[in-house]
C-alpha positions in Angstrom: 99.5 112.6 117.6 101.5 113.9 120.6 100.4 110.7 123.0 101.6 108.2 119.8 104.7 110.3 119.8 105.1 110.1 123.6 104.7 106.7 123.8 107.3 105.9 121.1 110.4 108.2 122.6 109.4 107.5 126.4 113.4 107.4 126.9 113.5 111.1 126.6 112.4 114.0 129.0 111.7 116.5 125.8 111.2 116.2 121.7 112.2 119.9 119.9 110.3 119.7 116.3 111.5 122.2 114.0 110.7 120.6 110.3 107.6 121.6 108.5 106.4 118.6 107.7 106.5 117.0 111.4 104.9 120.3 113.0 102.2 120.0 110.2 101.9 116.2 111.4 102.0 117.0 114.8 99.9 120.3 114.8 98.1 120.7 111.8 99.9 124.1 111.6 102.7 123.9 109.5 103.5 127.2 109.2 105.2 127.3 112.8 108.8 127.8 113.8 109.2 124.8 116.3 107.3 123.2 119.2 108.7 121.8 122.2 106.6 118.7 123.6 107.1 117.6 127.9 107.3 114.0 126.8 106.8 113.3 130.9 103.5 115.1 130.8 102.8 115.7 127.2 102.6 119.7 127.3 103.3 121.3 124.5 104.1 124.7 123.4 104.1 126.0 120.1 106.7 129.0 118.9 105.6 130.9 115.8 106.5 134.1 113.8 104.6 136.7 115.4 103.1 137.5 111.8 101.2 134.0 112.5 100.2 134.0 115.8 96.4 135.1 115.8 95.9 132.7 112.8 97.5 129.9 115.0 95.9 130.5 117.9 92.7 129.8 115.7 94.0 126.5 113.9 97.1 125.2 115.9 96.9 122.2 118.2 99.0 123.0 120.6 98.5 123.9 124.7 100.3 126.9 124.8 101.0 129.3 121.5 103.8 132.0 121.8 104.7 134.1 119.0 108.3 134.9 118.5 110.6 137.9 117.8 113.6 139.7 117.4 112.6 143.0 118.6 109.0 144.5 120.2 107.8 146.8 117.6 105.2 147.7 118.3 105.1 147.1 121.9 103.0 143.4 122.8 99.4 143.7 123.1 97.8 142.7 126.8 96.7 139.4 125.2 99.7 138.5 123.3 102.5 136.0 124.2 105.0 137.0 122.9 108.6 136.3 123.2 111.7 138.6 121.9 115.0 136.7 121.5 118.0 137.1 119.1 118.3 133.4 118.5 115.0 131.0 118.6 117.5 127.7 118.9 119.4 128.9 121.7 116.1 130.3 123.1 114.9 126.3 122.4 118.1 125.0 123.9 117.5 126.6 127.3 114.0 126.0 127.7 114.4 121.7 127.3 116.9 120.4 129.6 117.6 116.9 130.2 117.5 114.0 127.6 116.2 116.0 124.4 115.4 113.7 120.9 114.9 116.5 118.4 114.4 116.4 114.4 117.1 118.7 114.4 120.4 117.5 115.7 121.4 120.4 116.7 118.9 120.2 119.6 119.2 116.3 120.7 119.4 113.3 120.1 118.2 113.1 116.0 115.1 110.9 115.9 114.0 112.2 112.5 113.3 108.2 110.9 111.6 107.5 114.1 108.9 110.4 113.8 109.1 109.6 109.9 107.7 105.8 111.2 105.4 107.1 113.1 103.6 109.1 110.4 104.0 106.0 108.3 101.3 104.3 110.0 98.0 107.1 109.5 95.2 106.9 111.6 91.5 107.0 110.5 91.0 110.7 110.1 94.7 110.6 108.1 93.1 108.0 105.1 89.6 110.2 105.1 91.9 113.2 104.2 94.2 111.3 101.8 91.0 110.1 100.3 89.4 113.5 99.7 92.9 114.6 98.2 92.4 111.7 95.8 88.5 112.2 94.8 89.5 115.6 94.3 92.5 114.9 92.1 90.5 112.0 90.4 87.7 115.0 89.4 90.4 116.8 87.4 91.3 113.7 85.9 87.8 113.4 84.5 87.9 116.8 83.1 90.9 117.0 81.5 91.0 118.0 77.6 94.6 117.4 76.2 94.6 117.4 72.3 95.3 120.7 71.0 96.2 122.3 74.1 99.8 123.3 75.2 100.9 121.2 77.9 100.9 124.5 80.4 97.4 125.5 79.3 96.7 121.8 80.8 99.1 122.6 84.0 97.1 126.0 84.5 93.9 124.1 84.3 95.2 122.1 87.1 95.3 124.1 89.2 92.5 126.2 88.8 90.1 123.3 89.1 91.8 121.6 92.0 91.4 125.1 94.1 87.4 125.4 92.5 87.1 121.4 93.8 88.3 122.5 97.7 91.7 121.4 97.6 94.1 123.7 99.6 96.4 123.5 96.7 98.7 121.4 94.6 100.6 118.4 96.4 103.3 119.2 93.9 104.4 121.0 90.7 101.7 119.3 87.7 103.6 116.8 85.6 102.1 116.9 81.7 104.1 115.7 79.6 103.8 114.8 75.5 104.8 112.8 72.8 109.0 112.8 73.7 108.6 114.6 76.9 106.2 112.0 78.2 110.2 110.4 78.2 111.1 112.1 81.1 109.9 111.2 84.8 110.4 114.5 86.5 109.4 116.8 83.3 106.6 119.1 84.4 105.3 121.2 81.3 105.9 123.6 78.7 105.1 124.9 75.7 104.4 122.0 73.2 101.5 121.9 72.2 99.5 117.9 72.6 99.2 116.2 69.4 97.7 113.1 67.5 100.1 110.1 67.9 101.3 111.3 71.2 101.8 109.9 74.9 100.7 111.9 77.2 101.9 111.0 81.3 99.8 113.5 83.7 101.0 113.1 87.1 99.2 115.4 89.8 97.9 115.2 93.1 95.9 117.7 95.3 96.7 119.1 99.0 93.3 118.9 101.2 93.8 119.9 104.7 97.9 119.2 104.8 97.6 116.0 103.2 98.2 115.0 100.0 97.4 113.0 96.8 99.4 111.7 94.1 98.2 109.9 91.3 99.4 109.4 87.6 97.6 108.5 84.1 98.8 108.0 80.8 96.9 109.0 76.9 97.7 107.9 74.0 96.3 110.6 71.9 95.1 108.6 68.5 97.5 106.2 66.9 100.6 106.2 68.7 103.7 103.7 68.1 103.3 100.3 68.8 105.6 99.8 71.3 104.2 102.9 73.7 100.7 100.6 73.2 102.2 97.7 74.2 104.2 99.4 77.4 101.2 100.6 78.8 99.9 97.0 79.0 102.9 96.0 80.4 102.7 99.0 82.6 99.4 98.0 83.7 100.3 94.4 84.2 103.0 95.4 86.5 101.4 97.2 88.8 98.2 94.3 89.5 101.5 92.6 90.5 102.7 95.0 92.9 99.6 95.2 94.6 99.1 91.6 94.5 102.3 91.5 96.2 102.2 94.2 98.7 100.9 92.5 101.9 101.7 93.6 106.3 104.7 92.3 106.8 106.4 92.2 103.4 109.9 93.6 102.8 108.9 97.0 100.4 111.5 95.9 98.2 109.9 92.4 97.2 106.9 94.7 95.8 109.3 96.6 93.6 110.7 93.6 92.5 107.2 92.1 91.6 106.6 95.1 89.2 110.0 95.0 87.6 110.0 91.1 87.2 106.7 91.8 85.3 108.2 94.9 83.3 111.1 92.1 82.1 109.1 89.5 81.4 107.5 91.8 78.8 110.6 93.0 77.6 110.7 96.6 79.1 112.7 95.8 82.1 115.4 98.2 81.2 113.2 100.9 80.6 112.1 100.9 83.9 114.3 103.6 86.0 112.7 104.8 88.5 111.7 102.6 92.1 108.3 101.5 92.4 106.5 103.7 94.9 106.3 105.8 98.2 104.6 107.0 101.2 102.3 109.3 101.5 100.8 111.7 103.9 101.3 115.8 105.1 104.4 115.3 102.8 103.9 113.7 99.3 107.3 111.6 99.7 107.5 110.0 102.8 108.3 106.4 104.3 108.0 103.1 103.3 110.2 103.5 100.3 109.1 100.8 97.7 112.5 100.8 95.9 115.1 97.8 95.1 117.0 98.9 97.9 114.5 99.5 100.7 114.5 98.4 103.9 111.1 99.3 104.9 108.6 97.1 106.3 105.0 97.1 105.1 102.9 97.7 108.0 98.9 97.8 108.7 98.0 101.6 108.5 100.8 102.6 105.7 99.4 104.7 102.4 101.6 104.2 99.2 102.1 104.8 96.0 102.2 102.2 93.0 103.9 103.8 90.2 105.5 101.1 87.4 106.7 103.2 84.1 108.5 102.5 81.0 110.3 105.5 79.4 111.7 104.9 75.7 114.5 108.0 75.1 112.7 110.4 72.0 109.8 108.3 71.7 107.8 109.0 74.9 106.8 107.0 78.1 103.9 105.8 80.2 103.1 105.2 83.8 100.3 104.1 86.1 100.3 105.4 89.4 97.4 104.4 92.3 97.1 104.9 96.2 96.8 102.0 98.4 96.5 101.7 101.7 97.0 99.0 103.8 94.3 97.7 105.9 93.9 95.7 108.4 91.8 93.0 105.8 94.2 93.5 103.3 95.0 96.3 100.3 93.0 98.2 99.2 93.6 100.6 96.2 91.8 104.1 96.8 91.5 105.0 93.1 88.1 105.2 91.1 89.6 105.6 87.8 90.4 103.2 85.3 94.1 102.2 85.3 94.5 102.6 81.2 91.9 105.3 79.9 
């Protein structure tokens, strides 16, 4: 990661990361306070709490590991780096001189939506442990029971299942929602309890080794209004035509017009409030954004979202969400499971 990161900021002399998500990216530890890279030579040196620093010494990537505190109590041991400072950014500031590009701007020249493309575009091992992310989300999927059960009692099962599976967590807070609350895009549960007639939208994703899964399915639990039946065709319909239209090179915005062209044509166009997909990677939300007013590029290596909905106020909503990557022979959509079950 460091030499791909090098190579795209060659202008500057140092890069001072301080956001979780880029030191996760950078050093699979995300759990670190900041790490300054040598982007002449591409040293680095890592700076975490000293609660953390046998554990990174055992995990980090990173040449040198120092941990990092206020005061020495208890005094170092022989083996330990440790540094004592009253303030870790001036301590930062004085240890990069030059040209600086830093995530925090603050400390240089801000280059976060530069190291945001770079993680855009994952390498091999990145799609292997997106995929395992996903077959382990996809294995809760297949063992979900909804009817009867209070949405939480679902959301506990979750989680549970996803840490049983291997997972290193949840990517995000479970989204199961029923009958009205299905309604709402960003509901996560509560206490209703899932019923005959109702939608149902569960929208989870597992963590596996930093990186993460998202993926969405709707139920219709038994006989459920017409027009939620009809929606999730639509639904379904609009996203074969985001994929179909998500190709290297194409503006991310001409996919999310693809699904909403289709959600109109159908005549559920203005139930459609939410953009059409994301990036995804150590952080669950990251670049292209596949919205009506993106700007983003799609580019051979990028994993995304495709997440078309319809959401009808106190009758309930559906939506479809799959992960694709974008390979070098085309798209390909990582998920196993049916689009409507």
């Amino acid at each position: 990661m460091i030499n791909r990161i090098a190579q795209e900021l060659k202008d500057y002399d140092y890069l001072l990361v301080t956001k979780r998500a880029n030191l996760a990216y950078i050093t699979g530890f995300p759990d670190a306070l900041a790490l300054i890279v040598d982007l002449r030579t591409g040293a680095s040196t890592l700076y975490v709490s000293r609660l953390d620093y046998r554990r990174a010494l055992a995990l980090a990537k990173a040449d040198v590991i120092k941990g990092y505190a206020t005061a020495e109590i208890p005094p170092r041991e022989p083996d330990e780096a440790l540094i004592i400072a009253k303030n870790l950014m001036d301590l930062l500031k004085s240890e990069a001189k030059g040209r600086v590009a830093s995530d925090t701007k603050e400390l240089g020249d801000d280059v976060s939506e530069k190291l945001q493309s770079i993680r855009s575009i994952k390498t091999e091992e990145e799609v292997q442990k997106i995929r395992r992310a996903l077959e382990i989300t996809e294995e809760v999927f297949s063992e979900l029971q909804l009817e009867g059960r209070r949405e939480r009692d679902v959301a506990a099962f979750i989680y549970r299942r996803m840490l049983e599976l291997g997972s290193d967590g949840v990517a995000f807070e479970p989204i199961v929602g029923s009958g009205p609350n299905s309604a709402w895009p960003h509901y996560n549960y509560g206490e209703r309890r899932i019923a005959y007639g109702d939608s149902v939208v569960v929208d989870i994703g597992a963590r596996y080794q930093l990186y993460c899964a998202d993926m969405t399915r709707t139920y219709l639990i038994g006989d459920v209004v017409p027009a939620l039946k009809d929606a999730l065709y639509a639904v379904y319909e609009s996203a074969k035509a985001a994929e179909k239209a998500a190709r290297e090179n194409v503006p991310a915005k001409e996919v999310d017009l693809a699904a909403r062209k289709t959600l109109e044509e159908y005549g559920f166009g203005k139930y459609y409030i939410h953009s059409t997909g994301h990036g995804v990677g150590v952080e669950v939300h990251e670049l292209p954004r596949i919205s009506p007013t993106s700007e983003d590029m799609l580019k051979v290596g990028m994993v995304f979202t495709i997440e078309p909905g319809v959401y009808i106020n106190n009758v309930g909503g559906v939506r479809i969400e799959n992960m694709a990557y974008l390979s070098p022979d085309g798209l390909i959509v990582l998920n196993r499971t049916r689009y409507i079950i």
